[in-house]
Legacy VTK file of the C-alpha trace (Angstrom):
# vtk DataFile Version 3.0
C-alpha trace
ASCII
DATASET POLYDATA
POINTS 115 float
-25.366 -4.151 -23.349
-27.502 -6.595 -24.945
-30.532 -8.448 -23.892
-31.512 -12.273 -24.453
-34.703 -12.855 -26.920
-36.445 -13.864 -23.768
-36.900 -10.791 -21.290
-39.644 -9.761 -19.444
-41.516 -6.547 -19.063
-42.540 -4.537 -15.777
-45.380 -2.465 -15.899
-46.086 0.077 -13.171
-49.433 2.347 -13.147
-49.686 5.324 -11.448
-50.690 8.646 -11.204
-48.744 11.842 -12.279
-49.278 13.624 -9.018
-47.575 10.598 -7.094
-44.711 11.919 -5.208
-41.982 10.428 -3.756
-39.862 12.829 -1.525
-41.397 15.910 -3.116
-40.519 14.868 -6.661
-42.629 12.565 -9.070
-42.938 9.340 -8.410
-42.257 8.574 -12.001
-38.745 9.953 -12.492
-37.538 8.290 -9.582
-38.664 4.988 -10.894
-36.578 5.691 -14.077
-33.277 7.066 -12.106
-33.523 4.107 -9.447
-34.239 1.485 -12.577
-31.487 3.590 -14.368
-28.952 3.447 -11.077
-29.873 -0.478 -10.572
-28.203 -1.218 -14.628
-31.627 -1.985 -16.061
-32.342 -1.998 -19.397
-34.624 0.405 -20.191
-37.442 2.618 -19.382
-40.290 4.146 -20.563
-43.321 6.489 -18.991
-46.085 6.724 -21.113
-49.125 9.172 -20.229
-52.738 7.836 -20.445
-55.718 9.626 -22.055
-57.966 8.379 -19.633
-58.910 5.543 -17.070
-59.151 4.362 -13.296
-57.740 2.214 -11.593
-58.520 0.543 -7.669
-60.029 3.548 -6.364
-62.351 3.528 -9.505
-61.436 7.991 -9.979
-61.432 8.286 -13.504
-58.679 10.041 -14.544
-59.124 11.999 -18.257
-57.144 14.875 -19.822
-60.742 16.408 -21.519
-60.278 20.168 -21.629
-62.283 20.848 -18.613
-60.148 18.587 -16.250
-56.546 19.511 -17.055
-55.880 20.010 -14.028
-56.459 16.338 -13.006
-53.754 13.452 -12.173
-53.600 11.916 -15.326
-52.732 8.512 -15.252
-48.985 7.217 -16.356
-47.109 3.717 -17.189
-43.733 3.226 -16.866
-42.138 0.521 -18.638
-39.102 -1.439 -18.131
-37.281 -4.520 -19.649
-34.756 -6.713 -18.972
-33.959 -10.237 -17.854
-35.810 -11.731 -14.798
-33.449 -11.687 -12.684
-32.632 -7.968 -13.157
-36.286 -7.347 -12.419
-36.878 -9.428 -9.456
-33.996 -7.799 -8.004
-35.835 -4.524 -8.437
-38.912 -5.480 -6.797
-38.062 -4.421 -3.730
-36.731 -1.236 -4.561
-39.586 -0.520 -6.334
-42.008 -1.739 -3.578
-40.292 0.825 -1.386
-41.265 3.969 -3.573
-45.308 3.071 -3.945
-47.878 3.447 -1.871
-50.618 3.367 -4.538
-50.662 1.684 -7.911
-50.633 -1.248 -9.816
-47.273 -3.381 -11.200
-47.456 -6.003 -13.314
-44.972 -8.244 -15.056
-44.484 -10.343 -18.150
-42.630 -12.267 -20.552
-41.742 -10.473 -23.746
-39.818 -11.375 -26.797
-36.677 -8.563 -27.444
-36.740 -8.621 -32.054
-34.244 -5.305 -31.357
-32.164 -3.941 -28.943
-29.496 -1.495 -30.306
-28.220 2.112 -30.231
-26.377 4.320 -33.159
-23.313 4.345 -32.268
-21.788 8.500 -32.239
-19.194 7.912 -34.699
-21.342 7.236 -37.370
-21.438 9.863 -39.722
LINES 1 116
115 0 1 2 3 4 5 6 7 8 9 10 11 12 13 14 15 16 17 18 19 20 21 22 23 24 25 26 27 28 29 30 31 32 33 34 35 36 37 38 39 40 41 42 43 44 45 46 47 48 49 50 51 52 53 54 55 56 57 58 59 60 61 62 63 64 65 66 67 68 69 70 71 72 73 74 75 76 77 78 79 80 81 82 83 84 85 86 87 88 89 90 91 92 93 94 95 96 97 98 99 100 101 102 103 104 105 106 107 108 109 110 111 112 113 114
């Protein structure tokens, strides 16, 4: 697969103790993105912040217990992601998703029969 110099990127905030269907809400955005022959994606855990409910959310020794805060990233072409939209509107009921244009320098794999 490759992708075009001109992709965009979808950002999705939540929180790690977001479920979907007893599991996290963050692996089943990266198997449904994964199922729906997207590009690629990426969740990232956050140090600290808040978001509309203004909780801050911080992984300081006396709080590790707390929903840390999580980004999962995805690229591809726009018309992958708009297709995914809805999908992904359908799994949240809290959060924040945001999307932009991005420039793709690299998008490769080793191939295994390298030595």
């Amino acid at each position: 697969m490759t992708l075009p110099k001109n992709a965009e990127r979808l950002r999705i905030f939540i929180g790690e103790g977001d479920r979907q269907h007893g599991k996290p809400l963050y692996e089943v955005i990266v198997h449904q993105a994964r199922e729906s022959g997207l590009a690629g994606a990426t969740v990232l855990r956050g140090i600290m912040g808040y978001g509309a409910n203004s909780r801050v959310r911080t992984n300081k020794i006396l709080r590790l217990s707390e929903d840390l805060s999580l980004i999962v990233e995805i690229v591809d072409i726009p018309e992958k992601i708009e297709a995914f939209l809805p999908k992904l509107d359908a799994l949240m009921n809290e959060g924040l998703v945001t999307r932009e244009p991005v420039e793709v320098l690299v998008y490769r794999h080793a191939h295994s029969d390298k030595a």
